[in-house]
C-alpha positions in Angstrom: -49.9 -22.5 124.2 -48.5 -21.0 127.2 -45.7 -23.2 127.4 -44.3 -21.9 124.1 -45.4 -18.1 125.5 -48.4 -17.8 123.9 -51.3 -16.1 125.9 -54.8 -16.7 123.9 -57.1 -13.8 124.1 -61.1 -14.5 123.0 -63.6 -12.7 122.1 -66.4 -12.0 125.0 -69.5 -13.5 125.0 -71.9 -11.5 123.1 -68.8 -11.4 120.2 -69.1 -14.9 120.2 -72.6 -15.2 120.0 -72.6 -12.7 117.3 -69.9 -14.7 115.4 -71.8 -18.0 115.8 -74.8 -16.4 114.5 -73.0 -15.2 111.3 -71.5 -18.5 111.0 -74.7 -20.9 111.3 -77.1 -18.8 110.0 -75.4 -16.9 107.4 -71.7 -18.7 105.5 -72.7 -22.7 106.3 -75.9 -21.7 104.1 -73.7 -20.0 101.3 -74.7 -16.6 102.5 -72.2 -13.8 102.4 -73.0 -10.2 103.7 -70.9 -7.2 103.6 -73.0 -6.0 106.7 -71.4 -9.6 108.7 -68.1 -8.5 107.7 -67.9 -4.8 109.0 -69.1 -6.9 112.3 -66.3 -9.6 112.6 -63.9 -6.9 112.0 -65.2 -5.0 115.0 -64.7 -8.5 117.1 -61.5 -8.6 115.4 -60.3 -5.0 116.1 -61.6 -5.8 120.1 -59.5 -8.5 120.1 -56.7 -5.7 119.0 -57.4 -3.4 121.6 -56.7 -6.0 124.1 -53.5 -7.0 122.6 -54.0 -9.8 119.8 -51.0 -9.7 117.5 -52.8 -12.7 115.4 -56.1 -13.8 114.6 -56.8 -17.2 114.3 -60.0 -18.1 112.1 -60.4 -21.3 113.6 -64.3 -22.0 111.9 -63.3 -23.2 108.0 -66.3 -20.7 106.9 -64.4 -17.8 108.3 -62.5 -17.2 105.5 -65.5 -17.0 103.4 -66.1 -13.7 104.9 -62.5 -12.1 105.6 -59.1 -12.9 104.6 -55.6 -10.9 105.2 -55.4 -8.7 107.4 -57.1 -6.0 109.9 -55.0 -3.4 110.6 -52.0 -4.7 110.0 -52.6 -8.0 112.1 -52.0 -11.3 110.8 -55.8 -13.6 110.3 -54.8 -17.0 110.5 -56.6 -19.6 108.4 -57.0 -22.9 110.3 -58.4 -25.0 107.6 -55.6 -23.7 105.4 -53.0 -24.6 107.4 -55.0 -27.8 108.4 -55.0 -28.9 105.0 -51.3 -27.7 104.0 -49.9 -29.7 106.9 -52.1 -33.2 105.8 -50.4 -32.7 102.7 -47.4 -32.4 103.8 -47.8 -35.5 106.1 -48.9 -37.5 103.4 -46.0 -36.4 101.0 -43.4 -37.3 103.5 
């Protein structure tokens, strides 16, 4: 990514923990909480702070949970674009 001037910021550990706990215990079991959402948007907006211009849902049961935008900054849906790309592979 940095060849093509892209710097990738994460989220620090305890965000990650707290993500991976929404994930496994929460959307791969069909369970979708508004309380889970206020939280990934407070990883999201950290990731802000520090200078994300994109956010890149890169766990397909993300976007159970959040879609759009936060403040005005781009999500990025990686099984979306996954799947649009396969397609468009197998079209050509």
């Amino acid at each position: 990514m940095r060849k093509h001037g892209i710097n990738a910021l994460t989220p620090q550990p305890e965000d990650i923990e707290l993500v991976n706990k929404i994930i496994y215990q929460e959307l791969v079991r069909g369970i979708v909480r508004s309380e889970s959402k206020k939280q990934l948007v407070k990883v999201i907006e950290k990731l802000i702070d520090n200078g994300a211009q994109g956010i890149a849902l890169a766990c397909t049961e993300l976007p159970l949970l959040i879609t759009g935008k936060v403040n005005n900054i781009k999500l990025y849906n990686t099984a979306k674009i996954h799947a649009i790309k396969a397609l468009e592979y197998a079209t050509q």
